[in-house]
C-alpha positions in Angstrom: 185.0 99.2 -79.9 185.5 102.2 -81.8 185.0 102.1 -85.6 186.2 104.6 -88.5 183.3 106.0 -89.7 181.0 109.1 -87.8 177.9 110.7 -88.0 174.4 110.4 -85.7 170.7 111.6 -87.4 169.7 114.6 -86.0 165.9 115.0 -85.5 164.3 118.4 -85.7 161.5 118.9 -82.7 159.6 120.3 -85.4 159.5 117.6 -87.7 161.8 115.4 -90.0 165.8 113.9 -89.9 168.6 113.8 -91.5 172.3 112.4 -91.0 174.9 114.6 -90.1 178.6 113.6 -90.4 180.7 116.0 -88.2 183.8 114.5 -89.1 184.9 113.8 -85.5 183.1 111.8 -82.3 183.8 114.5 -80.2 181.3 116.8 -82.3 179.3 114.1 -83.3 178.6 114.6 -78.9 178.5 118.3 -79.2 174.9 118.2 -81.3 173.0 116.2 -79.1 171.3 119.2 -77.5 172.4 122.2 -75.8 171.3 125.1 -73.5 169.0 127.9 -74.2 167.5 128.3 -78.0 169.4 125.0 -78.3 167.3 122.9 -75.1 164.7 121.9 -77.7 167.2 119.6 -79.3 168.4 117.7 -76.0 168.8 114.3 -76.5 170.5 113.7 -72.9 167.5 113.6 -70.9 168.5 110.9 -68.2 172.4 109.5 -67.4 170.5 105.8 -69.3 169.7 108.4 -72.5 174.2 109.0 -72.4 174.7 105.5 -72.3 172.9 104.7 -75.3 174.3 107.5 -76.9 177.8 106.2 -75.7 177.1 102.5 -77.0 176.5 103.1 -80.5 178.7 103.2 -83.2 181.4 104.5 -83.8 182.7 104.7 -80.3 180.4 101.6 -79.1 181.7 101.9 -75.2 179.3 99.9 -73.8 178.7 100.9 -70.1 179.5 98.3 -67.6 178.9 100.8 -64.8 175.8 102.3 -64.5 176.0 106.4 -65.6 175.2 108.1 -62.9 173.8 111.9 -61.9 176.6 113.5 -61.9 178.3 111.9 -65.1 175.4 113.0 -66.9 175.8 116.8 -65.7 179.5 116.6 -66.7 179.0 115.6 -69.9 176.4 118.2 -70.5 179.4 120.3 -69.4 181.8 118.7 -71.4 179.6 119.1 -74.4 178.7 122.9 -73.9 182.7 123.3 -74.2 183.5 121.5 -77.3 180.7 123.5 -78.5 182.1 126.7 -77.5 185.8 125.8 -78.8 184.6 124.5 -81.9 182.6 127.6 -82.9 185.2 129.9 -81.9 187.6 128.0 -83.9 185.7 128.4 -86.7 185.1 131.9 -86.8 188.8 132.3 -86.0 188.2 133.8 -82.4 190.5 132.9 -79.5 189.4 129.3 -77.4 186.9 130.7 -74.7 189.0 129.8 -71.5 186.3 127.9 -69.7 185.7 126.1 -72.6 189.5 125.0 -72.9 189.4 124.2 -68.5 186.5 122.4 -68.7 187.7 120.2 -72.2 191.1 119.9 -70.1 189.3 118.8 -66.7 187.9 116.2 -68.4 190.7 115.0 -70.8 192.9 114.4 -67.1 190.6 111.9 -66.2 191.3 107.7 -67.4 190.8 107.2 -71.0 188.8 103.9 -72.5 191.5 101.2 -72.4 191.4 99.4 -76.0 192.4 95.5 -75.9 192.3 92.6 -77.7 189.2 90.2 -77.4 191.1 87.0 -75.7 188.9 84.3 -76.6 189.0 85.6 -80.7 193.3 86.1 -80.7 194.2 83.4 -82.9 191.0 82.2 -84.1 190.9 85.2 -86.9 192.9 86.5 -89.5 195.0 89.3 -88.7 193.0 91.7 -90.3 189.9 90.3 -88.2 191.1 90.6 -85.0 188.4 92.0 -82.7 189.2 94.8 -79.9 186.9 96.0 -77.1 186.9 98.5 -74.3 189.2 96.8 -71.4 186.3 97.0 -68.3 185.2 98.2 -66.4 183.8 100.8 -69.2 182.7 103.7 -67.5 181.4 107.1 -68.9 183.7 109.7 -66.9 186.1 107.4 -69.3 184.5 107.4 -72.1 183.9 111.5 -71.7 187.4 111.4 -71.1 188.1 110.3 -74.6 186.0 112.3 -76.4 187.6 115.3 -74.9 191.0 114.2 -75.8 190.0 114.2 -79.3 188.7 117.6 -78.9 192.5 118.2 -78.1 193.6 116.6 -80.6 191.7 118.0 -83.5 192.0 121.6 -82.2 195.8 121.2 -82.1 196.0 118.9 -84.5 196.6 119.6 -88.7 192.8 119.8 -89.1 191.8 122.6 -87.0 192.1 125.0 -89.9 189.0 123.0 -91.2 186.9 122.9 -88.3 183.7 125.1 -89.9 180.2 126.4 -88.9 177.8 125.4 -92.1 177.6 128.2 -94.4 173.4 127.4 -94.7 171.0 130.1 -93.4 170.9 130.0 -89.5 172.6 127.2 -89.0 174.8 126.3 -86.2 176.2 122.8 -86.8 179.8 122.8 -86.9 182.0 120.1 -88.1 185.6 119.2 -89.3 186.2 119.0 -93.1 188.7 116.3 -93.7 187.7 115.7 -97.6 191.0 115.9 -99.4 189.7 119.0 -101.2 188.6 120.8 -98.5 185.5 122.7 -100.2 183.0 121.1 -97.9 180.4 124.2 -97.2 177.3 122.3 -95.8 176.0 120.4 -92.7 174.7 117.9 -95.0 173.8 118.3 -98.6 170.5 117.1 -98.5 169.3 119.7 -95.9 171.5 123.2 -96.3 173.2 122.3 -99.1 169.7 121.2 -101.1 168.0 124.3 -99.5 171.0 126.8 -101.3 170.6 124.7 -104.4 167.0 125.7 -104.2 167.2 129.3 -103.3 169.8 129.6 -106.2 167.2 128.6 -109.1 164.2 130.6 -108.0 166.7 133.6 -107.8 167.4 132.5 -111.4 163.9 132.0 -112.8 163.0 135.1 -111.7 165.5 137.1 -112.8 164.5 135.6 -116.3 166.6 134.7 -119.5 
């Protein structure tokens, strides 16, 4: 069952991780790879590599249906789109309309079915009670979910804060939902460090 909290590690091909929060599941999905500069990245290797991906916190939709082929290519799909939107929201561009087809196509399919674990009802205190995915869990459904969140933040009061990360070259985007808003960075210990960095050198040599 789905919990609050996001964020995945991101690895880099050439060396070293660090955790990245995007601020929403749906773009947590967008960074596990991409297509063309981005194929280095891919995560999504076989349908088995977007189950585990699917199983793990914070959506945790265990598959009881095998993924299959062609799930796999759809959410390779599904994720180029939320991509796409994303980025164009955040540089303030109009949705790409495949983009907005393909997060649609996907958003009409069934949704993951929350319910109530039946043999815990009763047994816990109310603010214990345990939920699941109703089966069969399946990943067109779970795909299905992710892009009705993509819906829902890109129509939704946050989509003003959907940003790219302001750190040199680098094209993770994610929704600030701080109650400031001043979020500029990826993650602090990777852009935002790197900034911090440049900002002394350019200091010390400019002298007292």
């Amino acid at each position: 069952m789905r919990a609050s909290t996001t964020g995945r590690v991101l690895h880099d091909p050439k060396g070293g991780s660090f955790r990245f929060d995007a601020g929403a599941v749906c773009l947590d999905f967008a960074h596990t790879g991409g297509e063309g500069r981005y194929a280095v990245f891919e995560t999504l290797h076989e349908p088995a590599d977007l189950g585990e991906w699917l199983a793990e916190p914070p959506l945790a939709a265990v598959m009881t249906v095998p993924v299959t082929a062609r799930e796999l290519i759809a959410a390779k799909a599904l994720r180029q789109a939320i991509w796409d939107a994303a980025h164009a929201r955040a540089a303030r561009r109009p949705l790409p309309a495949g983009a907005v087809a393909t997060i649609n196509r996907a958003a009409a399919a069934a949704p993951l079915v929350p319910e109530l674990v039946p043999e815990l009802v009763g047994e816990l205190a109310a603010e214990e009670t345990a939920a699941a995915w109703a089966t069969p869990v399946r990943a067109t459904q779970a795909l299905s979910t992710l892009a009705r969140e993509m819906i829902e933040l890109l129509s939704g009061p946050l989509s003003g804060r959907i940003r790219e990360c302001a750190g040199d070259n680098c094209p993770l985007v994610f929704v600030d939902s701080s109650r400031p808003g001043a979020r500029r960075w990826c993650a602090m210990e990777r852009c935002g460090n790197r900034h911090k960095l440049r900002a002394l050198r350019a200091r010390q040599a400019a002298g007292p």
